[in-house]
N, C-alpha and C positions, 0 to 999 in steps of 0.2 A: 541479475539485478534489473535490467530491462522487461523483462516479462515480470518481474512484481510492480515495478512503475506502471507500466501498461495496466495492469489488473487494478491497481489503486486510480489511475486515473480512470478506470470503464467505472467505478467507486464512484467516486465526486462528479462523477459526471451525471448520474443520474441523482445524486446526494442533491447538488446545487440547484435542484430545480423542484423539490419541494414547493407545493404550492401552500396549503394549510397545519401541514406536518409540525407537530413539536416535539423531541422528545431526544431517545441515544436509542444508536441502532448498533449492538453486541454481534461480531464477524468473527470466526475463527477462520485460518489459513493455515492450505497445509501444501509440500511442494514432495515430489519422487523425483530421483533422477535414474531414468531407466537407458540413457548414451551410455554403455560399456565403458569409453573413455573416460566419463565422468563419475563414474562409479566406480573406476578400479584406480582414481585421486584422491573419491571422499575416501575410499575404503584406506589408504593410506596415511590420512592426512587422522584419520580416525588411532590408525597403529600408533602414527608420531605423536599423537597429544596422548596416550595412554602410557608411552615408552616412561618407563621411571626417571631414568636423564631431562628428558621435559619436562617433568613434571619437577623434579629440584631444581630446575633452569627457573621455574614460573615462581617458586616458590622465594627464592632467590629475587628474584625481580620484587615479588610480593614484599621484603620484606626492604629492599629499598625504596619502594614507594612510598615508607614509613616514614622516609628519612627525612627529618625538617627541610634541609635545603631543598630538596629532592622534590618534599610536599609545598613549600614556600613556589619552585620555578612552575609545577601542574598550575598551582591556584591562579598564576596570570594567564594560562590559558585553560581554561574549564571546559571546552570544547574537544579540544587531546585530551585532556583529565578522563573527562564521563567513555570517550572511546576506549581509551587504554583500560579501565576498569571494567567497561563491559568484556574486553577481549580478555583479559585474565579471570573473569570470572568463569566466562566460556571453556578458556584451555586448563582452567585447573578444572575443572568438571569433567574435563576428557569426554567431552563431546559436541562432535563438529555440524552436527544437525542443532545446537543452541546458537548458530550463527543466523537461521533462517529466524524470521517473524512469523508470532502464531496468531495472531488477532489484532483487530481494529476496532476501535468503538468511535463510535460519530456520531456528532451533536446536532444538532439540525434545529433553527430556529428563522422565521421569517429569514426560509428561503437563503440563508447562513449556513455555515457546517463548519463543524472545527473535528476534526480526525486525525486519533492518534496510533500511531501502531505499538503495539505490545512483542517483548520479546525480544530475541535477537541480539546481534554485537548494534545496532544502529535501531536507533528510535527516533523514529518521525515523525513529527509533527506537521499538520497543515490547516490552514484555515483559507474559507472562500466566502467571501463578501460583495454577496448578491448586487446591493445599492452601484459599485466601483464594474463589478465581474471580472473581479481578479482573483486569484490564487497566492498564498503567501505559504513558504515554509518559515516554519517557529522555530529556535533551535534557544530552550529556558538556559543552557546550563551555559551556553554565549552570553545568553541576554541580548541575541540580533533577529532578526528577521530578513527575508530577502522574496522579491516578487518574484513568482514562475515565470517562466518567457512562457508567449500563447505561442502554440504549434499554428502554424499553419501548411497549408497544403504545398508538396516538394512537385514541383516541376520533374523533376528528373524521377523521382520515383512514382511510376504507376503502380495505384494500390487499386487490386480489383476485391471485391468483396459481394459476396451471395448470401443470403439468408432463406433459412428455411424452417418452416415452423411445419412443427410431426402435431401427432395426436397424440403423443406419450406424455403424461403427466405423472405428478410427484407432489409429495407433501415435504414443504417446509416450513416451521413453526407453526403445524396446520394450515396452511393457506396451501391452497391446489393452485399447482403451476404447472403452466405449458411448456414444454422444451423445443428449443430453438435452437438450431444447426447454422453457425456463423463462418464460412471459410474466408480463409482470407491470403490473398499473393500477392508478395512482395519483394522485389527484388530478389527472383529467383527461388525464393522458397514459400512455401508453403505454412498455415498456422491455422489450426480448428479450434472453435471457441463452442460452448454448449453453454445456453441462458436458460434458466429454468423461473420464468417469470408468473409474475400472478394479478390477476386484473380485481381483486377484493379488497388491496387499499388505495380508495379513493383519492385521498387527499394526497398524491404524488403526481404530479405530470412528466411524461419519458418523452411527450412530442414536440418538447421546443428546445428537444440537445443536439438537434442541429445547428443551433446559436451558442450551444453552451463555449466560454472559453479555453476550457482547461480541454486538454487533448488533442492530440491529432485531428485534426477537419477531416481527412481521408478514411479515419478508421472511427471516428464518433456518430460516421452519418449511419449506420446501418441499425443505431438503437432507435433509428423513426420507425422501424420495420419492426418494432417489439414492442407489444401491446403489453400495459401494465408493469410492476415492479420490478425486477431480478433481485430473487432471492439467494441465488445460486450460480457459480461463476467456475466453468474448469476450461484450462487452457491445455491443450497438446499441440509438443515442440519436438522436434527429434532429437532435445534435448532431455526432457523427462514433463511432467504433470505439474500442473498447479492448479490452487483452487479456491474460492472465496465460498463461504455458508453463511447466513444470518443465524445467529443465535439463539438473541433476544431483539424483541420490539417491543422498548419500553416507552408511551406517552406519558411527557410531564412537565412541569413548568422548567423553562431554564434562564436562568439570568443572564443576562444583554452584556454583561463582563467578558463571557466566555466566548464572544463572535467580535471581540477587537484586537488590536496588535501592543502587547502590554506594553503600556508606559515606561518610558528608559531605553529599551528596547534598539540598538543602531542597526542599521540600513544595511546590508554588506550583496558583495554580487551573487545572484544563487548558484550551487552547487548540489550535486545528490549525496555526497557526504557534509 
């Protein structure tokens, strides 16, 4: 979960600093787990949601979710509701690769973003409000909102970080991008990032996320060393891969509704579920 925050914030971090940009920018996301250890739990966790006993256990569950009382006690909290329902839809599908997130779309308006993630048992919502320079996660099915705490820089942990930019390019969404070799150490281990950026859309600025709020101070400064957009984002962990693609880039008008914190909406402390 940590390396998807991470990837979502290296996101909005260059999201929030659109300078003339309007429009949704369409991300698909995809993760491997290649750690032996953690592959030989999915691979189990895969048998146990297939097993027939699981599956009349979920069904079971399914059908007391129907149950008035049952549906009356969810409806005060719709927060457990939308979870629980996501995770039964996941384990009656019998498959545990529906727990990960496969896409993001992000709206981007005077220098505004509002980004939602698609997929998964957990759908998150966030919105960042240039004017304030704060970060808010949305959570509709609460009806709350709550502000990200800003990272800033850990005394105790030295983050060293290199950047190097090759001569290998790539096309995404047509746009010719340059790849970029990000290492980075921390507390004892080690994380390589590959950016595959592209200097052909103008109207984005990546040099003033030095200031940006959202993120780590320590690990946000090395995108002053990457010229132009990232359209392409892979993380290696000795854990396994992850990875961010743009899509689509679609310009177009968007309404001034969809970069505020909706009406009603209560205040609560933030949390990553």
């Amino acid at each position: 979960m940590k390396r998807i925050l991470f990837l979502l914030l290296t996101l909005s971090a260059f999201g929030g600093n659109a300078q003339n940009f309007e429009g949704i920018m369409t991300w698909k996301m995809t993760a491997e787990v290649t750690d032996p250890k953690y592959k030989a739990q999915m691979e189990q966790a895969q048998k146990q949601m297939n097993d027939p006993a699981t599956q009349a256990q979920m069904k079971e569950m399914e059908e007391k979710m129907n149950d008035p009382e049952f549906k009356k006690m969810m409806e005060s909290n719709p927060q457990l509701k939308a979870q629980m329902e996501a995770a039964m839809k996941m384990m009656k599908g019998g498959d545990a690769n529906a727990m990960m997130n496969s896409g993001i779309v992000v709206k981007i308006k005077n220098q505004n973003m509002a980004m939602v993630m698609d997929g998964g048992m957990i759908k998150m919502e966030t919105l960042y409000l240039h004017d304030k320079n704060a970060s808010y996660k949305i959570d509709r099915a609460a009806k709350t909102y709550s502000p990200m705490p800003a990272q800033t820089e850990d005394p105790n942990n030295k983050v060293e970080v290199k950047v190097t930019k090759t001569g290998e390019t790539a096309k995404v969404l047509d746009y010719t991008c340059t790849k970029y070799i990000v290492d980075i150490a921390s507390k004892g281990q080690t994380m390589q990032q590959f950016v595959w950026s592209t200097t052909a859309i103008k109207d984005f600025d990546l040099k003033s996320l030095a200031r940006q709020r959202t993120g780590n101070s320590q690990y946000r400064l090395f995108y002053d060393q990457i010229e132009g957009v990232p359209l392409k984002t892979e993380m290696a962990t000795p854990q396994g891969k992850m990875s961010m693609e743009a899509t689509e880039i679609k310009r177009q008008s968007l309404p001034a509704s969809d970069f505020v914190i909706p009406s009603g909406f209560k205040e609560v402390p933030f949390s990553v579920f």
